[in-house]
N, C-alpha and C positions, 0 to 999 in steps of 0.2 A: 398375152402368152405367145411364145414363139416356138412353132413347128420346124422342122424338117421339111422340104418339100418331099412328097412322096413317095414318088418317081425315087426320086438320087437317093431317099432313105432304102429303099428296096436292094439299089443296086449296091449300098455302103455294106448292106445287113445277107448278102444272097450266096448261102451258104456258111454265114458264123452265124447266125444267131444260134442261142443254147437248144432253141427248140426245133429247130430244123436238123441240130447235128446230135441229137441225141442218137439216133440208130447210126452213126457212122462209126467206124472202127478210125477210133485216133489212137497216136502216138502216149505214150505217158505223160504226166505233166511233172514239168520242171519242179526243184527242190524251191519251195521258199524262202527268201531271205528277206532278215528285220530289220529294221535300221534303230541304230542307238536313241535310248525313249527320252533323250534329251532336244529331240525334234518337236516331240509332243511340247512339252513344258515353252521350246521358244514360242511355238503356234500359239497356246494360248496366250503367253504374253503379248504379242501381236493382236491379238482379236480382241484383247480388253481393251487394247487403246481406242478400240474404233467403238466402244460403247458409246450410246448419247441419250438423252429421253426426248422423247415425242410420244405421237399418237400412230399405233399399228390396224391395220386393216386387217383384221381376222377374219379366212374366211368358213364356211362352213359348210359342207359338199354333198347335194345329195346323189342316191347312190342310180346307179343305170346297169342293167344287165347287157352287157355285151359276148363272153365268155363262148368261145367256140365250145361244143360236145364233148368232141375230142380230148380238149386240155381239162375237161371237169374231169372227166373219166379218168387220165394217168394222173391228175392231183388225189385224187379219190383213190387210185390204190397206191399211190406212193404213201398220203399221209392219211388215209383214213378219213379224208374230208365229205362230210358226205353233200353239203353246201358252199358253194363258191359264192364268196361278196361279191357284188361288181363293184367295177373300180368307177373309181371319183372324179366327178367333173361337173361343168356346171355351179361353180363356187358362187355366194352370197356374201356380201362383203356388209361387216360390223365393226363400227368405233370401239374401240377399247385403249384404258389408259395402258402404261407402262410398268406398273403393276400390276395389270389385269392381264397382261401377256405375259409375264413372267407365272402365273398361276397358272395360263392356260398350259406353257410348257411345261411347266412340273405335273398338270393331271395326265397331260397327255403320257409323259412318261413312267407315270403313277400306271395308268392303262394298260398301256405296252404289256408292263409286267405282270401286271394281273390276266392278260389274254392270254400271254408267256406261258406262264404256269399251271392253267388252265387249259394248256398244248391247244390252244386254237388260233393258230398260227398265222391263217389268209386275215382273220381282224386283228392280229396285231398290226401283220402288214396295213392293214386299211389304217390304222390308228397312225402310221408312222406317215404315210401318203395324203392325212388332211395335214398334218404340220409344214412337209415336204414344200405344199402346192403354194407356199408362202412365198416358197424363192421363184415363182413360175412370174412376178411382177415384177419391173427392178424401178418400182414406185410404190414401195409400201409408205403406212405413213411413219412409221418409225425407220430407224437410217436400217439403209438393206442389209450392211453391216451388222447389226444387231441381232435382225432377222436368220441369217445365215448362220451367224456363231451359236446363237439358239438350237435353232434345226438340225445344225450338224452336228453337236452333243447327243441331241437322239438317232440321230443316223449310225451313228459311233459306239450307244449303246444298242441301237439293234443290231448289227454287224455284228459287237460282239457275243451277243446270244446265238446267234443265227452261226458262226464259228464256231461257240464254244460246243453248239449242238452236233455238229459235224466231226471235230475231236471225239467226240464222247462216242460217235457213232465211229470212228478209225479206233476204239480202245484205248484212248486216250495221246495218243503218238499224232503230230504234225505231220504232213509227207515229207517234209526231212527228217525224219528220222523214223521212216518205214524204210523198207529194201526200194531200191530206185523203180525197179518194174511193179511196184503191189500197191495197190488202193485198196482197201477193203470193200465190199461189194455196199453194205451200207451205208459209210459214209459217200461212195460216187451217188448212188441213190438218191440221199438227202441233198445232196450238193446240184442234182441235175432238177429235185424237184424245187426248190426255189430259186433256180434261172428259169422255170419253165415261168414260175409265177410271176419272174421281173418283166419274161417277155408280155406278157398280158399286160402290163400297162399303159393305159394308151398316155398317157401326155411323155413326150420326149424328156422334158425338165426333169422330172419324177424320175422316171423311167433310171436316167443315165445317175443321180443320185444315189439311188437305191444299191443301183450295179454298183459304184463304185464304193459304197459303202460294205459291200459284199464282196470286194474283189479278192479276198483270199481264199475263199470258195470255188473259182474256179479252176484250182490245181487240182479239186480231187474229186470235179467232175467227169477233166479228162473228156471235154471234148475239144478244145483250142489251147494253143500256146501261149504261153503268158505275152508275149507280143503279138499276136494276132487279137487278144484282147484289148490289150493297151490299143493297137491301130484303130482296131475298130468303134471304142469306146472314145478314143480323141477324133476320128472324122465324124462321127454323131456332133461331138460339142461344137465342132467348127459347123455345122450347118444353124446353130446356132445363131442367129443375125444382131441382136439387144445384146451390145458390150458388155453392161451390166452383169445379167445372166451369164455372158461366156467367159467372163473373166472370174466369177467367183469358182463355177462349176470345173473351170479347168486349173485354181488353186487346191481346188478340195480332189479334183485328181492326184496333181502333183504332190500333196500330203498323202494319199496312202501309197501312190507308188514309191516315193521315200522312203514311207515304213515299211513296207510290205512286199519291194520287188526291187531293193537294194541290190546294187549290183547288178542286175539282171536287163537293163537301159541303156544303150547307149547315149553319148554324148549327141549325138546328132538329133536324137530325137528330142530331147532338149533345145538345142539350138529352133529345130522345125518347131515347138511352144512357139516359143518367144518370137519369131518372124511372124508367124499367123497372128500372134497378139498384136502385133505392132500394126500389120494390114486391119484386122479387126477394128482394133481404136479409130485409128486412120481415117475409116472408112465409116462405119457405123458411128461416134459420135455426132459427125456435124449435121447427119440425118435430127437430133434431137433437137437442135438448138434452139429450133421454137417453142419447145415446151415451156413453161410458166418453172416449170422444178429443176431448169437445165443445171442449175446451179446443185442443186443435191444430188443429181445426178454423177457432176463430176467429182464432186467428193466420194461417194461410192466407188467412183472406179479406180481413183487415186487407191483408197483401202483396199481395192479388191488387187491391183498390182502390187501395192506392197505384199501383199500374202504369196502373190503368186513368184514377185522377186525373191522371198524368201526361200520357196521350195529349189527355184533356180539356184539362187545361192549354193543351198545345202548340197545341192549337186553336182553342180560344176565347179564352184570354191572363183580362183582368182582368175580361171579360166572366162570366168565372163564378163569381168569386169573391166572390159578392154576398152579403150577408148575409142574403138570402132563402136565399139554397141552403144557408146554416152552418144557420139555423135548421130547415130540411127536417132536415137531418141530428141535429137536437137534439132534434126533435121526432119522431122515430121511432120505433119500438118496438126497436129495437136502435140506441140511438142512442150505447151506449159502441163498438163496433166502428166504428161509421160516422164519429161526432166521431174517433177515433183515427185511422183511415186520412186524412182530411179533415186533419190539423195535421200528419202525416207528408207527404203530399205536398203543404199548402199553400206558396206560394211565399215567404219570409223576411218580403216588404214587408208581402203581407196578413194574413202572422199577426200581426206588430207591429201590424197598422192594428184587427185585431179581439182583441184580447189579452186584452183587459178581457170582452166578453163571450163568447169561449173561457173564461178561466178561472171566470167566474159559473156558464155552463154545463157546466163538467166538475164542478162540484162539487155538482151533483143528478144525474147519471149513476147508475140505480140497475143489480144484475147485472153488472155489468162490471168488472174492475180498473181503475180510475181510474189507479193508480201509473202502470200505462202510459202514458196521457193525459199525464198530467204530466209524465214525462220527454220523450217528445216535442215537448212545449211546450215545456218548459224549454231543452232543446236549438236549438230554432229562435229562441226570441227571448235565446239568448245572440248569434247571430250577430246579430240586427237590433237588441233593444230595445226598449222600450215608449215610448210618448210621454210627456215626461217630467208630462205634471201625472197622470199613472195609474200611475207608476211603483212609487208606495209602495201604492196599493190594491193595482194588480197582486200584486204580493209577500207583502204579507198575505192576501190570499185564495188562492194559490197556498200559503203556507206553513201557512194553518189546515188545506186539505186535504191535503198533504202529510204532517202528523202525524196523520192517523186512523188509519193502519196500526199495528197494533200489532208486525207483523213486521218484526223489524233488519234486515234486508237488503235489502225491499224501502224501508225507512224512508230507506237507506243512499244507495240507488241512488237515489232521486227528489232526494235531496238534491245528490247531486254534479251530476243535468244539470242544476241550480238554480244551483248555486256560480258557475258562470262567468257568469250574468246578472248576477248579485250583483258580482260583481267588477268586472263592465265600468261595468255601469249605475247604478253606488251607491256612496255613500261608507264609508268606512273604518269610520265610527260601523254601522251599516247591516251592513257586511258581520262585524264583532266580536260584534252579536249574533245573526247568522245560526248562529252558531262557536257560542257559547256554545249558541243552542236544540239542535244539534244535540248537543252534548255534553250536555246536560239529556234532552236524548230518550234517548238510550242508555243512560244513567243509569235512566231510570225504567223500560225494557225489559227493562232486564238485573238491576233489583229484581224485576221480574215474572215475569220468569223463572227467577230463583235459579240461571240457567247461565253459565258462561264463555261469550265470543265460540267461533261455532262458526268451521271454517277457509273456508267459504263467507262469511259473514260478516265474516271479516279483512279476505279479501280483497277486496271492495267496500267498505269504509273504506280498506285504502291506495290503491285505486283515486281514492275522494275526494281523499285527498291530492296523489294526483299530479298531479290537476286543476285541484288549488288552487297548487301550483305551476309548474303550467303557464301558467294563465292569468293569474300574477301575474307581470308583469316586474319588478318589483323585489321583491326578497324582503324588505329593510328595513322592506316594508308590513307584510307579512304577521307579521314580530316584533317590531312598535308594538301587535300587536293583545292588548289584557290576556288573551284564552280560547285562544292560537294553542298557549304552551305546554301547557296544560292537556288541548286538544284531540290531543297528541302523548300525554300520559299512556293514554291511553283504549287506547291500543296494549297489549294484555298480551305480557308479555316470558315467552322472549328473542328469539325471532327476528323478532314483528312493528313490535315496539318497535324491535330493530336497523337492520331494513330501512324503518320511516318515519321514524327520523334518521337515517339512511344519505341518503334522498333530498333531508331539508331539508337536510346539508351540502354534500350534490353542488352544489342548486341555491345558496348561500352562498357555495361557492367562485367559481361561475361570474360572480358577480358581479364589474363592472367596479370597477378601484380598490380599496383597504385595506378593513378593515371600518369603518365608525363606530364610533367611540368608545363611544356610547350602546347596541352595538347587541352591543357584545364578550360582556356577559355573558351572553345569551341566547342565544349563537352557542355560548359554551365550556358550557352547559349539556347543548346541545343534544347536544355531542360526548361529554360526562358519562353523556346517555342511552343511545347508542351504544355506549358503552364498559363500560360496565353492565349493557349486552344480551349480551354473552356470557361463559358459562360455563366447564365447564372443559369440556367434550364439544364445544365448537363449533369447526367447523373450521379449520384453518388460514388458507383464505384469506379466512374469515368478520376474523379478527385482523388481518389486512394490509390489508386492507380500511380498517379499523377506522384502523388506522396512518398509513396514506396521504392518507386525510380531516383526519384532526388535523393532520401534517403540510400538508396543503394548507389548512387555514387559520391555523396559526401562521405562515405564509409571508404572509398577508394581514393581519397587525396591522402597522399602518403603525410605520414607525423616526422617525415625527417628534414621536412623544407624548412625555410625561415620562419621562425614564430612570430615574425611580424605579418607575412606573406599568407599565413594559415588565417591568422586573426583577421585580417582583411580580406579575406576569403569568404570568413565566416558570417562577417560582417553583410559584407554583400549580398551574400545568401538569407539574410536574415530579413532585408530591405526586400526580397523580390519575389519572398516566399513567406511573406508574413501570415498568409492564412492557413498555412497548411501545419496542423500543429504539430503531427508527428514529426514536420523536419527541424522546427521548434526545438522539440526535446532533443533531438540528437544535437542538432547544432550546441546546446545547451552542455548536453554530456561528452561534447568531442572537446569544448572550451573548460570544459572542468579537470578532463586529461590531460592537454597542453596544459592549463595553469599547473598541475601536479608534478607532469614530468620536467616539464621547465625549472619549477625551485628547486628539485631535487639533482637538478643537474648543475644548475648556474651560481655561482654568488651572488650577495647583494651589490646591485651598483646603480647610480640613478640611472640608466636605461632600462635595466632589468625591471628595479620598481617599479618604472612609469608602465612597463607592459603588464605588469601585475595588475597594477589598480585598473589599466584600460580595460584587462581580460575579467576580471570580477565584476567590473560595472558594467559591463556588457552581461554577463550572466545575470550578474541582481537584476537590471532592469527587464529582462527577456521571459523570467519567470513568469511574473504575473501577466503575461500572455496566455500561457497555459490555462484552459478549462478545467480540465478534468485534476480535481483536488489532488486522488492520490498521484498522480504525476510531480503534480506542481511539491508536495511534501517531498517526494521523495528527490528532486532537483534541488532543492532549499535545503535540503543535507549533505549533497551531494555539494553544492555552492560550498557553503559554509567551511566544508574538508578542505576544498581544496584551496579557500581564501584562507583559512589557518596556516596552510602549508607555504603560503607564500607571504605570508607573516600580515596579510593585509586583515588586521582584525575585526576593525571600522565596519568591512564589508560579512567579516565572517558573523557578528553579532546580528547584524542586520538580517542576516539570511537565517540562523539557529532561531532570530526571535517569531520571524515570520512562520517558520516552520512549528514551534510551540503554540504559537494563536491557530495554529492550521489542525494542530490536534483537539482542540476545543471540539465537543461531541457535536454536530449538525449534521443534517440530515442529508448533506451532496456527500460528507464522507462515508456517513452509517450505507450508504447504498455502493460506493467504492469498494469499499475492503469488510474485513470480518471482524470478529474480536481477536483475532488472534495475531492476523496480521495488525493488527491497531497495537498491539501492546508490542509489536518486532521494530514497528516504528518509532516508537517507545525507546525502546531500548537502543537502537541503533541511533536513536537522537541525542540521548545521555552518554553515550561512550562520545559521541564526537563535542558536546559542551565539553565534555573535561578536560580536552584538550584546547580548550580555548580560555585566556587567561581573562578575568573576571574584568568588567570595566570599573576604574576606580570612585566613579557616581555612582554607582549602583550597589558598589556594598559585596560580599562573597558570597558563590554559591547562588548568583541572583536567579539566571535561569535555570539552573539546576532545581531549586525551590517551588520556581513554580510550574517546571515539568512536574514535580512530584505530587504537588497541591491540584494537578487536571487529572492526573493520572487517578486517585484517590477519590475523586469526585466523580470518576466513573463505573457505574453500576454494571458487575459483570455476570451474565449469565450461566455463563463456565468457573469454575472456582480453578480449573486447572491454566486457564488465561492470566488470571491473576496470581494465579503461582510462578509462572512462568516473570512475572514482573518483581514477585516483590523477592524469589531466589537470586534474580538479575542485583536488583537496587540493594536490598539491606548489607550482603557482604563487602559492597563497593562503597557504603557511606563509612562501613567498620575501618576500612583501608585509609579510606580517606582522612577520617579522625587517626587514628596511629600514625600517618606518614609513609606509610612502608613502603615496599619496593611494585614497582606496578605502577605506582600514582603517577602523574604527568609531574616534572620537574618543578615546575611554576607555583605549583603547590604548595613547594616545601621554600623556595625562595621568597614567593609573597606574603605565606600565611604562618609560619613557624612560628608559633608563640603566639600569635593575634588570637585573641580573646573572641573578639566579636566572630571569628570566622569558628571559633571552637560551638562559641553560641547559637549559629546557625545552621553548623554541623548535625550538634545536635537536636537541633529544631526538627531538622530533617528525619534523623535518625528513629525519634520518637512517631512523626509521622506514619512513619513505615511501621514503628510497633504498634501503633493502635492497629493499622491495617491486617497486621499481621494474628493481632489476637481477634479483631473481627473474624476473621477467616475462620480462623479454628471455632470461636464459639460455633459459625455457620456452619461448621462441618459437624462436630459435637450435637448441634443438636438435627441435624440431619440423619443422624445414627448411621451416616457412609463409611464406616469401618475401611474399607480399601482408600477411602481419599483421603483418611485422614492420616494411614497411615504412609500414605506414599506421598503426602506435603510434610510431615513430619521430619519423615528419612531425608527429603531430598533438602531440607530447608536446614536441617543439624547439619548434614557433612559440608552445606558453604559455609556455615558459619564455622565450624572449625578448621577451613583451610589455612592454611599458614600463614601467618602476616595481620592476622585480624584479632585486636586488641579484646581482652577481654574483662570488661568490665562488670557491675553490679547487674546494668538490664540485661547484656547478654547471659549471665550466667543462668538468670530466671527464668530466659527463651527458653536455652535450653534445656534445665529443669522441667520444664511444661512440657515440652516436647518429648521428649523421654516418658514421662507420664501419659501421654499419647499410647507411647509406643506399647508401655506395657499394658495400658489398660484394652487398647484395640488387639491383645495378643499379636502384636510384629513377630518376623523369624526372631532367632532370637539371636541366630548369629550377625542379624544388622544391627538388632541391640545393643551387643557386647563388641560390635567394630564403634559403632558411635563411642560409646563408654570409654574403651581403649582410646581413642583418638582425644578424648576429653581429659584424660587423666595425665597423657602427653602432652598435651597444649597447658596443662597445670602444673607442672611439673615446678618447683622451687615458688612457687605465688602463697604459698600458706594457707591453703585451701583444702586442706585435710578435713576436716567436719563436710565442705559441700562432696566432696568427693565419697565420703564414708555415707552420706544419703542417697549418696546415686546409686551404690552398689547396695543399699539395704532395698531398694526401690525394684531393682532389679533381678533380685535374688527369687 
């Protein structure tokens, strides 16, 4: 902890302290002014950056009676206290994680408010002064950083209590907005009794915290002027000697005098900061050097200047950012921590406007990590840029110090806050050899080292990469560049390699539009690499992954290229991703669209044909690769369509037959699909046979026949599954026997008159009517009066739709049906629409007597 000496504190303190000038007749106190609360919102984003986890040194204070008479006494009649705490000191230091100090600040300020409310005001104070005595170290063991932005949350809400109590006590009016000469006698009261209590504190740290946490209170104590405060309160912090300590304490000034005494500052005083900070650093860091923690030491003070540059900022604007005060900082004896804090909190415009002699001067920084520097810079002038005739100096003087490091990680990291300058502010030529030096650099580290990439190291190279995909909107660029794939190899495999083409595909996919032509084989490489990253131990959803990427860029090669160029595409993909089955089917279903759109667009000519048959026997053959049955069925239909369409029949029989043996009942499919989907397949498989014309060995109706004969042979749980089939089938075999309009062409040119094919017609036909009077017995004696009458209704109005011959068995269908209807009581307007639609369809047939029973049936 660090004192004041006591002597010069006296003579800093003789005649302003609050407790000495309470009986003196002052002047009024100045009006307040705020500053815009968009100062707050910057500060915290500043203090988050500097979060980190470690371990804190909690400490815990016990208490010592010191308390002059005197001060118990006027505390005692100001607030009614009839006990004075003594203050804190003598701390005990306890390990705690980073969690367990995030609890301890939330109870403490859990506390606060309960002492708060409970008006026992000197222990809230004591509550707020064991948190305080945290910042009395500037070696806690979590970063001081963290410590500070904690504490000074609470500082900020006692402040505000301890304010809002003094309002309350002025009637609610700020002294700007009382009459200039009037305090109210209670709120000066209040206001002088806790200066009296800041004065009792004995540690300095505490002490000048506390006050400045409280420093709009003393406007309406009204014993000193708001700049005789601020003086007073800034030669306290400068006797302050630990950098640490005096750089935070004199940022968390400059934040409320911001808020809280806007306007009311001159510029000079400002200036006087910032020169004593510079002497302070100067001089008190190399005192440290031999500490074991020098190193966290200057990181702390780096964050404690960016906050303090901040306040500067806010106040002075471009007024300080003159290349007098960069030079002060270059010309220091600790001029790496000073330049560092200085381009972290410079503001975007003026690091651009001084880029060129920032990076001249970080590259004679001696003691200090430069990498730092750099990255900092490099981050700030990706957002702004350099002026373009410095552009390419910039770059090369930033990239010769850049590769001094011989360590890969730090080499790593300097380089990605570099990438996105590169990217924005440079051309393609420019940023290809950024790519290449860096894969040259790792090259020559990792000769020197004779080690693999260590896992700290990976992971700040994919980190690169993510950046370089990020900041590249089109990715097209980034795979024109000759070192892009190269710079992917530098990945050692499996899993980093996986996961940095995992990301170049994501970003590939996301791309708007097909891929480029140009750009296909560099993309299917890339998935190559991917695919290649895993072994046999790598997880499952590492493969799916894997899957779903290929997948989603075989979705992205355009259908407009050459359909030989596609086929051979497809092909390839097929050779180099044979296990992955999902890309299997697509591949499968993208070759069954090209063969589709292809005959529909081309005539027949021997090149056409030849790419037909090549495209079909590439899909027949690929099929039974597939595992999963219902896949494989539903591909073998999907074949079959589109081999019809391109008139290759050969292949299209092959593929309907496979798919017919694939509906044979077993138990890989019973566990696929349902019944209901079983009979969609069903169906969906018989509309595509009828469009396929009958092989002349085999006789008519072959496959059709013996869909119908598995179909029949399957025992269905659902009677509404089976309806679903045989409303499908029986109207389509009526059609078929008539000829009507509907049928496939081939129909009527192969089979017109053929005997044998009427014969097997009907073979069929009759199949379906036993099925069909099955059902119903099944339903009849089931006594399901709803099923039987909604198989009834829906099974009469196919058969009577138009085109469908009616013959001897149809007419007894429907006869029976009808007898359904009225016997299960049906509406009865579904009734007499069937009847009507039956008596239309008979119209001129001589069927007056069947028609004269329908209506007695019905009646």
């Amino acid at each position: 902890m660090y004192h004041a000496s006591p002597n010069i504190l006296n003579e800093a303190l003789e005649g302003l302290d609050p407790l000495s000038a309470l009986l003196l007749d002052s002047s009024h106190a100045d009006l307040e002014f705020s500053a815009p609360t968009s100062i707050a919102h910057q500060w915290d984003e500043i203090m988050h950056q500097t979060v980190a986890v470690f371990k804190l040194q909690i400490e815990s204070f016990p208490e010592q009676k010191t308390m002059r008479e005197k001060v118990a006494l006027r505390l005692k009649q100001l607030e009614g206290i009839e006990k004075i705490p003594e203050p804190l000191s003598n701390q005990t230091k306890s390990q705690i994680s980073l969690d367990e100090f995030y609890v301890y600040i939330r109870k403490t300020k859990l506390e606060m408010l309960e002492l708060w409310k409970s008006d026992q005001r000197v222990a809230t104070l004591n509550s707020i002064l064991r948190a305080t005595l945290n910042l009395t170290h500037s070696l806690p063991a979590l970063p001081y950083p963290l410590v500070y932005s904690s504490v000074c949350d609470l500082l900020e809400a006692f402040g505000d209590l301890v304010y809002n109590r003094v309002i309350c006590k002025a009637g609610g009016k700020s002294t700007g907005q009382q009459k200039e000469n009037f305090v109210s006698k209670e709120a000066s009261e209040t206001s002088k009794n806790w200066l009296c209590k800041i004065s009792q504190i004995p540690d300095l740290v505490c002490k000048l915290y506390v006050e400045i946490a409280l420093i709009r209170v003393h406007s309406f104590a009204k014993i000193e002027k708001p700049e005789q405060t601020l003086a007073r309160i800034f030669l306290c912090i400068c006797e302050v000697t630990d950098p640490v300590i005096y750089i935070y304490m004199l940022a968390y000034l400059l934040k409320s005098v911001n808020n809280h005494m806007h306007g009311k500052v001159s510029s000079s005083w400002y200036e006087d900061v910032w020169q004593t900070t510079l002497l302070n650093v100067s001089e008190g860091l190399p005192k440290l050097q031999k500490i074991p923690e020098y190193e966290k030491i200057q990181n702390s003070v780096v964050a404690g200047l960016e906050l303090l540059l901040f306040g500067l900022n806010w106040a002075l604007g471009s007024s300080f950012w003159t290349l007098e005060n960069i030079q002060k900082c270059v010309s220091s004896s600790q001029s790496g921590v000073l330049v560092h804090a200085l381009v972290k909190a410079m503001p975007v415009g003026y690091c651009s406007e001084h880029a060129l002699y920032l990076t001249e001067a970080i590259s004679g920084i001696k003691g200090y990590p430069i990498d730092k520097i750099y990255i900092a810079l490099g981050n700030k002038l990706a957002q702004s840029g350099v002026q373009k005739s410095q552009r390419r100096k910039v770059l090369s003087l930033a990239w010769r110090g850049i590769s001094y490091s011989l360590d890969i990680k730090k080499f790593v990291q300097v380089s990605e806050a570099w990438i996105a300058y590169v990217i924005k502010y440079h051309n393609t030529k420019d940023l290809d050899v950024i790519i290449g030096e860096i894969i040259g650099g790792l090259k020559s580290r990792l000769q020197l080292t004779k080690k693999p990439l260590a896992t700290s190291e990976i992971n700040v190279l994919l980190s690169l990469l993510t950046k370089m995909l990020h900041e590249t909107e089109n990715f097209w660029t980034l795979l024109s560049l000759d070192n892009f794939l190269s710079f992917l190899e530098m990945f050692p495999k499996p899993y980093a390699r996986f996961t940095a083409s995992k990301e170049c595909l994501v970003k590939a996919i996301s791309q708007k539009g097909d891929i480029p032509l140009f750009f296909l084989l560099p993309v299917l490489e890339i998935c190559r690499f991917t695919y290649n990253s895993l072994t046999s131990t790598s997880p499952e959803d590492d493969k799916k992954q894997v899957s779903n990427l290929v997948c989603g860029v075989i979705k992205k090669i355009s259908t407009h290229w050459d359909v030989d160029a596609q086929l051979d595409t497809y092909v390839d993909l097929r050779r180099d991703f044979s296990e992955l089955e999902d890309v299997l089917v697509l591949l499968i279903e993208r070759c069954c669209q090209l063969t589709s759109e292809t005959a529909e667009r081309k005539t027949s000519t021997d090149k056409s044909d030849s790419f037909f048959t090549t495209c079909t026997a590439f899909i027949f053959i690929t099929i039974p690769s597939i595992r999963n049955p219902k896949k494989r069925l539903q591909l073998y239909i999907k074949s079959g369509d589109s081999s019809i369409k391109a008139s290759c029949y050969g292949t299209a029989e092959a593929s309907l037959t496979e798919a017919v043996k694939l509906l044979v009942p077993h138990e890989l499919l019973r566990k696929e699909v349902q019944e209901m989907e079983w009979v969609s397949f069903a169906v969906e498989l018989s509309e595509t046979i009828l469009l396929l014309p009958d092989h002349p060995d085999r006789g008519p109706l072959f496959l059709l026949s013996n869909l119908c004969t598995i179909v029949s042979q399957q025992h269905f749980n659902s009677p509404e599954v089976h309806l679903k089939w045989l409303l499908h089938m029986y109207p389509l075999i009526c059609r078929i026997l008539s000829f009507e309009q509907g049928i496939p062409r081939h129909f009527v040119e192969l089979y017109s008159g053929n005997i044998d094919f009427q014969l097997k017609a009907k073979d069929v036909k009759n199949l379906l009517l036993e099925e069909i009077a099955e059902l119903l017995k099944n339903l009849e004696d089931s006594s399901n009066y709803k099923s039987q009458v909604l198989f009834a209704t829906n099974l009469a109005r196919s058969v009577l739709m138009p085109g469908i011959s009616t013959d001897q068995e149809t007419l007894k269908l429907l006869l029976h049906l009808i007898k359904i209807l009225v016997k299960c009581s049906a509406p009865q307007c579904e009734v007499n629409e069937i009847v009507a639609s039956l008596k239309e369809l008979l119209i001129g047939s001589n069927c007056e007597k069947f028609i004269a029973k329908i209506e007695s049936l019905v009646r």
